[in-house]
N, C-alpha and C positions, 0 to 999 in steps of 0.2 A: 110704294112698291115700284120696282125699277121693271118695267114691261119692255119685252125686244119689240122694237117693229115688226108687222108682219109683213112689210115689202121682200121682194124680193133681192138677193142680193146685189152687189156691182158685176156688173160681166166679170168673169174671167175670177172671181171668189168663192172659194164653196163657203155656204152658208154654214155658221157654229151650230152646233150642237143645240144649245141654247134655243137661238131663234127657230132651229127644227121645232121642237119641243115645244113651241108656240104654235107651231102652225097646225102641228098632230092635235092641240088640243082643239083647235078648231077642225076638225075633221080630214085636215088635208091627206090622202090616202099617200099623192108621193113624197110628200115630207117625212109619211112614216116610211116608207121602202126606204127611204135614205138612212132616216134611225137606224133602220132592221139593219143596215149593211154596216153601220157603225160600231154598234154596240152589239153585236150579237156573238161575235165570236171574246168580246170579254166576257159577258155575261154566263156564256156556255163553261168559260174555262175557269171561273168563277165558283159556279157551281158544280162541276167538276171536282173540284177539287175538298169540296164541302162534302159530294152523297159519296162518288168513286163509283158506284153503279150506273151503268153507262144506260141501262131503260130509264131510270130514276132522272137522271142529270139532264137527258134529253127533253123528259117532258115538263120537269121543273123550267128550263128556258124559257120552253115555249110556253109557257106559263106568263115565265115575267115580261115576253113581249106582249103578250094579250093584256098580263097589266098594265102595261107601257102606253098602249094604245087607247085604255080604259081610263088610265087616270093621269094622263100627260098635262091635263088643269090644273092638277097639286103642285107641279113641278113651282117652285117658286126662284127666279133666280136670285134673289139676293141672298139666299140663306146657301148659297153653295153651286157649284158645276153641274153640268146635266149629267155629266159622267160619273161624278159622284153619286147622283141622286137613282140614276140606272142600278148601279153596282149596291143604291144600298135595297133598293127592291129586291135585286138579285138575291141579295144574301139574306134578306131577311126570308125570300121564298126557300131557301135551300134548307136555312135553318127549321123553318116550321116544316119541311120535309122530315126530317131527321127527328124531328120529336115527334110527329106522327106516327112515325113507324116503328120510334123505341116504342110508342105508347103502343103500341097494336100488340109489338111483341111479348111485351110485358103483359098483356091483358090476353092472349096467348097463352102464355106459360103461366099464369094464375088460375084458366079456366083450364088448364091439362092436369098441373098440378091439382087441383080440388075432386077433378074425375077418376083420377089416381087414387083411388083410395085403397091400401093396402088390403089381400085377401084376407090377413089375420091379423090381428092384434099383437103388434110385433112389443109392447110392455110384456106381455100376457105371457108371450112365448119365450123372451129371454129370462123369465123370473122362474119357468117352467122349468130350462135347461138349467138355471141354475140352482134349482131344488135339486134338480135328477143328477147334476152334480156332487152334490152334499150328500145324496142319499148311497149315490156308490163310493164314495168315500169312507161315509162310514161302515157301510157293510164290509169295504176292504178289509177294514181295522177290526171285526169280526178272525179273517183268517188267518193261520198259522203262518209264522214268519217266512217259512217255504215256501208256501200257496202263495202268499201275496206278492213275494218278490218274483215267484214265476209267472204270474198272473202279469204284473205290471210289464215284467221285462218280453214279453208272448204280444199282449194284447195293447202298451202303450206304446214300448220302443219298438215294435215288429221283431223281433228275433223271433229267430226257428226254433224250435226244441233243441236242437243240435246244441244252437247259439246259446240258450238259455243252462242247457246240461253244461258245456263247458265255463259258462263265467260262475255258474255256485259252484262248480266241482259236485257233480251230481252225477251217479248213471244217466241215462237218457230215460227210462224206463220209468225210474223215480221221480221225475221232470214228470213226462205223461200222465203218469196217477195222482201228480198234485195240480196238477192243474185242472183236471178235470173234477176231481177232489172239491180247488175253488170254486170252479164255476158253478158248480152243484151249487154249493153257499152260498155263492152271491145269486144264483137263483131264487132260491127261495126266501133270502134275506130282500131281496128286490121283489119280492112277490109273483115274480114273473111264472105264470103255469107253460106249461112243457106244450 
């Protein structure tokens, strides 16, 4: 393994990244203030760019320099750049950000959904309406072609009696008495009490 010196650098050189990185893992506090000034604004824009919620992004950073500072021993340079190795902490912290909080959300909207539980028996009720369907149907077919064309055309299409008198060509009068006439029918054919 190719190890950087931990000398200090030539006057008048700022010291690589790399050799920083050495020296953090030996606990050097200003070799890490130098990292911090390096890499923190990739890191931030990094991850940024990964949550987009700016509470989230903020504290994921400051995350990854705590991991920085935690585990700057792993840093190995021959397997790649410090800055590589920064940026992959970085993202690997964003990333497990992200699936944290789908997971939370998900596990959210599983325990809402299951306390949901519907007031009634929504099988139960559309098999209901569609008996009660079938049942005024037939009872329709029950009433005189009069009654039930004014009945449908009164009580499906909304017409007025007016409306209903002029499309059969009927008094209005005779419209009123058959409709009522129907409903009578379909009352008691529907078992319905008064």
């Amino acid at each position: 393994m190719n190890e950087v010196a931990p000398f200090p650098p030539a006057p008048g050189r700022e010291p690589l990244l790399e050799e920083l990185l050495v020296r953090v893992a030996r606990g050097d506090q200003e070799a890490f203030g130098r990292v911090y000034d390096r890499v923190s604004g990739p890191v931030l824009g990094l991850v940024r760019r990964v949550l987009r919620d700016p509470a989230q992004y903020e504290e994921v950073a400051q995350e990854v320099m705590v991991d920085l500072w935690r585990t700057a021993a792993r840093f190995q340079p021959d397997r790649g750049s410090a800055m590589a190795w920064v940026m992959t902490l970085a993202h690997r912290r964003a990333v497990d950000r992200v699936r944290s909080s789908q997971a939370a959300a998900d596990r959210e909207e599983r325990a809402a959904s299951r306390g949901h539980a519907p007031a009634f028996d929504v099988v139960a009720e559309q098999v209901e309406t569609r008996l009660e369907r079938e049942q005024v149907r037939r009872c329709l077919r029950t009433l005189t072609e009069l009654q039930r064309q004014a009945v449908t055309m009164a009580y499906y299409r909304g017409c007025t009696y007016r409306e209903v008198a002029e499309l059969l060509n009927v008094p209005l009068g005779t419209v009123k008495t058959r409709l009522r006439d129907g409903l009578i029918r379909l009352r008691d054919c529907l078992g319905v009490t008064a």
